[in-house]
C-alpha positions in Angstrom: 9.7 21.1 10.2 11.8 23.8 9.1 14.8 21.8 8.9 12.6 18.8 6.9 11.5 21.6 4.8 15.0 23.2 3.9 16.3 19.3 3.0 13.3 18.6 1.1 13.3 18.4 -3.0 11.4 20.5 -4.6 8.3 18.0 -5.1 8.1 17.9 -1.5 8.6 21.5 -1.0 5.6 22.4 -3.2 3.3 19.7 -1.7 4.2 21.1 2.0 3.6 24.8 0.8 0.6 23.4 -0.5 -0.6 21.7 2.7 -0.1 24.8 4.8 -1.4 27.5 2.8 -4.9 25.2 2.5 -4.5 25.3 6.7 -4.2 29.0 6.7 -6.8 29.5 3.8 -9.6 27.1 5.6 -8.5 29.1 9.2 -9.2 32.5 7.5 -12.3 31.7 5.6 -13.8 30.4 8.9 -12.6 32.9 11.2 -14.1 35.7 8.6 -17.6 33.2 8.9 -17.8 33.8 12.5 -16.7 37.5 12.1 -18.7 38.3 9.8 -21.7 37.5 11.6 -21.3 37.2 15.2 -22.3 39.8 17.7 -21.0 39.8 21.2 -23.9 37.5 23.5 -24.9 35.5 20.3 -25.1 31.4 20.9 -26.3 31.2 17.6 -24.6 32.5 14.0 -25.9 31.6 10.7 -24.2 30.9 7.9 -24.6 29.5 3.8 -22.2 27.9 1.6 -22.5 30.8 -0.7 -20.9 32.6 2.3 -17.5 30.8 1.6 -17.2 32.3 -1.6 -17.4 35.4 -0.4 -15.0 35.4 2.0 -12.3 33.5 0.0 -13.1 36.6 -2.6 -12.7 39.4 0.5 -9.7 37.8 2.0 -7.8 36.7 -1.7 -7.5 33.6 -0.7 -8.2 30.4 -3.4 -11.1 28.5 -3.4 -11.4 24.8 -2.3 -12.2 22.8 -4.8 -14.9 21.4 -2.6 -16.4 24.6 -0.7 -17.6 21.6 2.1 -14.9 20.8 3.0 -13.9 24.0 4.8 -17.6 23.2 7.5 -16.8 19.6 6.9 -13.0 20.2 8.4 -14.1 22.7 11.9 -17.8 20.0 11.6 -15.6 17.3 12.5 -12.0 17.5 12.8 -10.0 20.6 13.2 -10.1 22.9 16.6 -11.5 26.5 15.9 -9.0 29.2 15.5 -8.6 31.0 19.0 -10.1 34.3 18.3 -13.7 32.4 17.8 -13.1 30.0 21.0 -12.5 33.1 22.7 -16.2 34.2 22.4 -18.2 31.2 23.9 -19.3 31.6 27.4 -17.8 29.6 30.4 -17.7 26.2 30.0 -19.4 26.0 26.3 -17.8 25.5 23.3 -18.3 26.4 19.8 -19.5 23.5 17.2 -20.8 23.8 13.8 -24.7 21.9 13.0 -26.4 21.5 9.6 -29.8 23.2 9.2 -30.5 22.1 5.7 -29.3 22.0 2.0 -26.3 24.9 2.1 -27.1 25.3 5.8 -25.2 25.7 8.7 -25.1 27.1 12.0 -22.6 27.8 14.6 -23.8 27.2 18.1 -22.6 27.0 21.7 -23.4 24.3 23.5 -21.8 22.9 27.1 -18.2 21.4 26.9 -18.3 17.5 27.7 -15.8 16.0 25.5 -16.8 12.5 24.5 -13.8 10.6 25.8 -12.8 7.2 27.5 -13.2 6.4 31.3 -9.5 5.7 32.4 -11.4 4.1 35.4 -13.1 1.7 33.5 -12.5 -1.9 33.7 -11.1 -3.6 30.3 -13.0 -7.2 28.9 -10.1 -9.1 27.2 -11.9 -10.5 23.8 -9.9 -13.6 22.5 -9.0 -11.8 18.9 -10.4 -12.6 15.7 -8.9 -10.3 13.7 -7.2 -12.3 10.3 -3.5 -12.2 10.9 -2.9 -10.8 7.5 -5.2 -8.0 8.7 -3.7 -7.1 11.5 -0.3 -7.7 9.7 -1.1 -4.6 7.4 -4.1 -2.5 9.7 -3.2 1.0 10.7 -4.2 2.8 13.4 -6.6 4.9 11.8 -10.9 4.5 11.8 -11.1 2.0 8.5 -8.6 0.0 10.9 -10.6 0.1 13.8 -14.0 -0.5 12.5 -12.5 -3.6 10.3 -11.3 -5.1 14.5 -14.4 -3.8 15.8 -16.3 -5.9 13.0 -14.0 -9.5 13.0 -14.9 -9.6 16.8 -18.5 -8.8 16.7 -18.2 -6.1 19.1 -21.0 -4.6 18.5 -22.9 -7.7 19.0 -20.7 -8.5 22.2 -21.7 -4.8 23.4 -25.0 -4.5 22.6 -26.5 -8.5 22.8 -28.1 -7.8 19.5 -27.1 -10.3 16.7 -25.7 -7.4 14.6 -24.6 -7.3 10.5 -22.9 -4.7 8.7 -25.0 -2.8 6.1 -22.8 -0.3 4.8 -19.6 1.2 5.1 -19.1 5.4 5.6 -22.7 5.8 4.8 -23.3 8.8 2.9 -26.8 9.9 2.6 -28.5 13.4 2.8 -31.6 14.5 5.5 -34.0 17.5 5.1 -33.3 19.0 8.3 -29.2 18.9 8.1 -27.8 18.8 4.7 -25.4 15.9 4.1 -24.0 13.2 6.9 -21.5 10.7 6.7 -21.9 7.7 9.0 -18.5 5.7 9.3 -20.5 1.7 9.3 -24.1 0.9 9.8 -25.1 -2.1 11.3 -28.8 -3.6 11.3 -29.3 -6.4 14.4 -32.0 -8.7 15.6 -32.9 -9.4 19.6 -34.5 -12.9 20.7 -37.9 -11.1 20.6 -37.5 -10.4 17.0 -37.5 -6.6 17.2 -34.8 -5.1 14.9 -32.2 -2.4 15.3 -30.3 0.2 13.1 -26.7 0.9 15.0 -25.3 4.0 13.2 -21.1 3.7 14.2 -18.7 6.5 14.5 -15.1 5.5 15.0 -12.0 7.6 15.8 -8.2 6.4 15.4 -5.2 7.9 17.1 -5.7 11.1 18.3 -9.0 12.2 17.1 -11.8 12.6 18.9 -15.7 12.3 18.7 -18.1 14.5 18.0 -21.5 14.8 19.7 -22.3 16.6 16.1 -22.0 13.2 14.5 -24.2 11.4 16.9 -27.1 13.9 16.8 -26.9 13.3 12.8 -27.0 9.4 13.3 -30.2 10.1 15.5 -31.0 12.6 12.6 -30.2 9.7 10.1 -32.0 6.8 12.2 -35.7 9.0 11.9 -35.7 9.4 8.2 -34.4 6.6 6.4 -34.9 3.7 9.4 -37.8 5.2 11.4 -39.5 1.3 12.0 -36.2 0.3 13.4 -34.8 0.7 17.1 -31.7 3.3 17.0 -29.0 2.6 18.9 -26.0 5.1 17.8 -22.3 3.6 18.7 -19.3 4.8 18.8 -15.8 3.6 18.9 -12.3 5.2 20.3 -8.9 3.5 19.5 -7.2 3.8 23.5 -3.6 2.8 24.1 -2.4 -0.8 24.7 -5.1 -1.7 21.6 -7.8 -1.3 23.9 -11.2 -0.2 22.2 -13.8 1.9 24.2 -17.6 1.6 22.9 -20.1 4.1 23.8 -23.7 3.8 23.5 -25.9 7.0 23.3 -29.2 7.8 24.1 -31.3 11.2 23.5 -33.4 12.8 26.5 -34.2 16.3 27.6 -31.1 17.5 28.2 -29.7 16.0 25.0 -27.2 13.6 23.9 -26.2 11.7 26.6 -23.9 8.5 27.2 -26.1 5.8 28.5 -23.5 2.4 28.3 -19.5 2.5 28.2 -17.5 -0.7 27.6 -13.8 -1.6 27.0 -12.5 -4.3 25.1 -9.0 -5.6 24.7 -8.0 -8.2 21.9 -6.4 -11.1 23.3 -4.8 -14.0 21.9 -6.8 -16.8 23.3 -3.9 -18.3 25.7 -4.0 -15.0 27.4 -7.3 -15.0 28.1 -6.6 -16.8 31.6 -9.2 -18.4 34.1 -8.8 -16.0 36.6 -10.2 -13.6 33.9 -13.2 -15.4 33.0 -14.1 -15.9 37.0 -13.7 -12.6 37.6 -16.1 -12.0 34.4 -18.6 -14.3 36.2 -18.8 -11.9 39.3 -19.6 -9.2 37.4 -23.4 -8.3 37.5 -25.3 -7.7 34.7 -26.2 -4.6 33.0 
């Protein structure tokens, strides 16, 4: 980086300088969050958006130009800095929930990363995709939700006759503030009783939250409470091989009740050894 950076014309230099100082300013405003609050054996720490501006004044750092964007960042994406991981108990981690308009909380809660079964056995799907789709896709979650949709995966993984309502849903519930839901899908079984499936989808190296599913399940109550929710989501692996997870939300919270994955396959390669082994399988 350093070397990038001493070749790099002055554009460039400005727009890296620019890029790492909004890492160090988001790290500091929600380090001083935390810090601010916290007191050693709390699980709980509120906090308000008002509270950004603050800090950004105390510290002297500048302002986003959307204060959201710092929760949305540590909500979703970036790992907290180490001096606030450093404070959760054994086997907890910290996350950041909504409780509102302006809202938020940090809490603890156990640490069971949402990630793929290596052990799992892979379905090859003879690929749908358009080849000038594929041609241009990256491997980001627009990329993987446009696969996931060509090849009715959902459909396949659910046996619901699914259709996409919206893409990256944006909507706002009492109890949480504002969500973002990457697709929605609305389905149909043979009994006639209909379904909402809120999707989350992660590319590369990202991973899911289990924030993001309790605000589908959130989501599904206010705006779709007559339909069946069924919250989805979807993990690029390597070798193009898509893991769906299906959630469910019991006593001891949000919990993975169905794991599939799915490979897109040119049709030849989808060989009759494959589909009699697919045969054996029992049904689930």
């Amino acid at each position: 980086m350093k070397r990038w950076f001493c070749c790099a014309g002055p554009v460039e230099r400005e727009i890296l300088k620019a890029s790492m100082s909004k890492k160090i300013a988001y790290s500091s405003i929600i380090e001083h969050l935390f810090r601010s609050k916290y007191k050693a054996g709390m699980r709980e720490v509120d906090f308000e958006r008002k509270d950004i501006e603050k800090a950004a004044g105390i510290l002297g750092v500048l302002l986003p130009k959307n204060l959201g964007d710092v929760v949305y960042s540590y909500r979703y994406r970036k790992k907290f800095p180490e001096s606030i991981l450093a404070t959760a108990d054994a086997g907890h981690i910290w996350i950041i929930r909504g409780r509102g308009h302006g809202k938020c909380r940090f809490v603890q809660i156990p640490d069971s990363p949402i990630v793929p079964n290596n052990h799992m056995a892979t379905t090859k799907i003879p690929d749908a995709t358009p080849g000038i789709v594929a041609k241009y896709s990256l491997n980001d979650e627009q990329a993987l939700l446009a696969r996931v949709r060509y090849n009715r995966l959902i459909d396949i993984f659910t046996g619901v006759v699914c259709y996409s309502l919206q893409n990256h849903l944006r909507t706002s519930v009492p109890t949480i503030g504002q969500v973002e839901t990457d697709e929605l899908y609305v389905g149909v079984d043979k009994k006639g009783a209909h379904y909402v499936f809120p999707i989350q989808a992660k590319g590369g190296t990202d991973q899911l939250s289990i924030v993001q599913i309790e605000q589908d399940f959130e989501v599904c109550t206010q705006k779709f409470s007559l339909l069946i929710c069924r919250p989805v989501a979807a993990q690029f692996m390597q070798d193009d091989v898509i893991a769906l997870f299906e959630f469910e939300k019991n006593e001891e919270g949000i919990k993975i009740c169905s794991e599939k994955h799915y490979k897109l396959t040119p049709p030849a390669e989808v060989t009759d050894a494959d589909l009699a082994s697919y045969r054996l399988r029992t049904a689930d």
